[in-house]
C-alpha positions as CSV (number, residue, x, y, z in Angstrom):
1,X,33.1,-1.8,-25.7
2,X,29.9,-3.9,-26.0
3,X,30.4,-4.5,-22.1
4,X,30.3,-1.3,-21.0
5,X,27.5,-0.4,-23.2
6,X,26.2,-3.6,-21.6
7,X,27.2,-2.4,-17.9
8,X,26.1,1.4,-18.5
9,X,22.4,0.2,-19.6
10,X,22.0,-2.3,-16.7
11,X,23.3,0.2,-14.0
12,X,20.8,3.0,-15.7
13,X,17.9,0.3,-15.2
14,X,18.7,-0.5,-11.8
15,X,18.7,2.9,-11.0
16,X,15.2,3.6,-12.5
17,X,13.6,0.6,-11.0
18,X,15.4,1.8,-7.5
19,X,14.0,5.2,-8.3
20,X,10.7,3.8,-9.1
21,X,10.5,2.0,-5.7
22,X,9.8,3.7,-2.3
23,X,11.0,2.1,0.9
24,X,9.5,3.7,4.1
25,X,10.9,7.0,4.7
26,X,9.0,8.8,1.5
27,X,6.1,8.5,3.5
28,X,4.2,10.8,6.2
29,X,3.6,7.8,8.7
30,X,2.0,9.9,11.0
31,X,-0.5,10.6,9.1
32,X,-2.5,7.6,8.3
33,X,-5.0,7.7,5.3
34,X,-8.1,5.6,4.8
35,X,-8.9,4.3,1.2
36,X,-12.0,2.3,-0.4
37,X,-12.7,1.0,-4.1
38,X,-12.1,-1.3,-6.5
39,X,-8.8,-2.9,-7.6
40,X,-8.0,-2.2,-10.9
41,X,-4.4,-3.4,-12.9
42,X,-3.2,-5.4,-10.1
43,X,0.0,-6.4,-10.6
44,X,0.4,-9.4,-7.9
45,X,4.3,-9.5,-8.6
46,X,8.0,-8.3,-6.6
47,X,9.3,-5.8,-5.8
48,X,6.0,-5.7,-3.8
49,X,2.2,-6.2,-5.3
50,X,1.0,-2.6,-6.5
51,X,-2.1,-1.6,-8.4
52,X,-4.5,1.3,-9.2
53,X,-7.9,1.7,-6.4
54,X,-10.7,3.6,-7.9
55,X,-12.1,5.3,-5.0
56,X,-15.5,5.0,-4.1
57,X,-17.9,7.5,-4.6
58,X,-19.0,7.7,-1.1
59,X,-15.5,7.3,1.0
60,X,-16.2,8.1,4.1
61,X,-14.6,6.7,7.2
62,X,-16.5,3.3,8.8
63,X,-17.7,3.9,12.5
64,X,-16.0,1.3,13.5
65,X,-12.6,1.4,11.9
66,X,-11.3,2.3,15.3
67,X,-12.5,-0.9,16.9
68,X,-11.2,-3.4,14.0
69,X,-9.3,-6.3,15.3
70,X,-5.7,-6.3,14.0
71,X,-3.4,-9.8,13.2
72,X,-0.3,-9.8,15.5
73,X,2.5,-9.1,13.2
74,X,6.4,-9.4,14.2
75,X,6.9,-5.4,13.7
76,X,5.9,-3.1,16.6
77,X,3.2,-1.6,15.2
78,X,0.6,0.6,17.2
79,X,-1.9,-0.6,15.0
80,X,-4.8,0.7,17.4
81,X,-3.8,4.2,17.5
82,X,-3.3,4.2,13.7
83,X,-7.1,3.7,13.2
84,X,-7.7,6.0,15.9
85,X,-5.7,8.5,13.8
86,X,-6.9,7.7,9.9
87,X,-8.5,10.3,8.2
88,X,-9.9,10.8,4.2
89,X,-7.1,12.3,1.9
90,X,-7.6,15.7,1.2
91,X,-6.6,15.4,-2.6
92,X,-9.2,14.8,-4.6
93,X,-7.9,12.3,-7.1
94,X,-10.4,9.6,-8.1
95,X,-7.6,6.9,-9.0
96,X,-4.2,6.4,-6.6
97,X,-1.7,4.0,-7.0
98,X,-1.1,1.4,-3.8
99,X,1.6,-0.3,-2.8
100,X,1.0,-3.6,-0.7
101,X,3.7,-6.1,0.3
102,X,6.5,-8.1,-1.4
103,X,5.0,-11.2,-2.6
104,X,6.9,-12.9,0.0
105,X,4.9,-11.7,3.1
106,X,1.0,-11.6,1.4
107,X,2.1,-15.3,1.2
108,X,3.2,-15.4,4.4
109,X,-0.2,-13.5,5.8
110,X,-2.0,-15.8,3.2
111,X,-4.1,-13.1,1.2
112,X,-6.0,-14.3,-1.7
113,X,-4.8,-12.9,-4.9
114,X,-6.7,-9.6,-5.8
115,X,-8.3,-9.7,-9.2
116,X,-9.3,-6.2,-11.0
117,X,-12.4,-5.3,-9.4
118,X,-12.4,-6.9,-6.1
119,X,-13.8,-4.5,-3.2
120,X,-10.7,-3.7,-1.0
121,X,-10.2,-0.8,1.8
122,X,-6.5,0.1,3.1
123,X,-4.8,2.4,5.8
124,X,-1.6,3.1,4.8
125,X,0.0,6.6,4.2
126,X,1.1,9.0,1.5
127,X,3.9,11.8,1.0
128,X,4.0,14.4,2.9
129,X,1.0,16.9,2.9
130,X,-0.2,14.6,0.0
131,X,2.2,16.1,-2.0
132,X,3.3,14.2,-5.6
133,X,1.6,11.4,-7.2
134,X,-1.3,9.8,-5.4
135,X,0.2,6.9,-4.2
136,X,-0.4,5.3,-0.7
137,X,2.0,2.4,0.8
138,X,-0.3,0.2,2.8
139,X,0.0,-0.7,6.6
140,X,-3.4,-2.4,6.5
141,X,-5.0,-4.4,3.6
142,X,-9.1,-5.1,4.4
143,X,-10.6,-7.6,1.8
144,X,-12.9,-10.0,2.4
145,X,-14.0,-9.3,5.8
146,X,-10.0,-9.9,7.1
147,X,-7.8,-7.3,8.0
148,X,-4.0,-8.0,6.8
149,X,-1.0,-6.2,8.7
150,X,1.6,-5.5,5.8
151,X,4.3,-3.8,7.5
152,X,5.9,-7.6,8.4
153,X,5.3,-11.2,8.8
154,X,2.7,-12.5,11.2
155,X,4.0,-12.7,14.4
């Protein structure tokens, strides 16, 4: 009896913690959204690094976010027309949740670990027509004058 309470609770966790965790496909990734602010509750842990961005006051899109330089990453990403493409969210939530990489690859890329309030910036992308919780799933990480390609290893 104790093992299948035992099994019951561990398959109801798995499934939360499944739940809680958003691969790819929940996301609109043709709509790419810019983000700016300060990293606060970063959690620099797996399944992926995560924590809360309180936006700046005066987001706006940089003039030249188009013309960044972008690392060379192993995924074919069209990294170019994504900047071309990013645009302010329309929600007007002052706090979203991001999700960045598995600890695994910002190793990999080698970005310092972000401390609560560090200046960051992001393109990534949200649910579809910014529906649900205000959470973005990064595809660029900007911080300290390097841009970090989070979709896979460095190529």
């Amino acid at each position: 009896m104790q093992r299948r309470t035992f099994l019951a609770a561990a398959s109801a966790a798995a499934s939360s913690a499944a739940f809680a965790h958003h691969g790819w496909s929940s996301f609109d990734q043709g709509r790419p959204i810019y983000l700016e602010g300060l990293a606060r509750r970063v959690a620099w842990r797996n399944p992926h690094v995560e924590f809360d961005l309180e936006l700046a006051a005066d987001l706006r899109l940089p003039a030249d976010l188009a013309q960044r330089p972008l690392p060379a990453q192993s995924a074919q990403v069209d990294g170019p027309k994504l900047l071309a493409a990013a645009r302010l969210p329309t929600r007007r939530d002052k706090v979203w949740h991001i999700e960045l990489a598995p600890l695994t690859r910002m190793q990999a890329w080698q970005v310092p670990e972000l401390k609560d309030g560090d200046r960051v910036a992001l393109l990534g992308f949200t649910f579809t027509e910014e529906k649900g919780d205000a959470v973005l799933r990064a595809e660029y990480l900007f911080v300290g004058g390097k841009t970090y390609g989070l979709r896979s290893s460095p190529a």
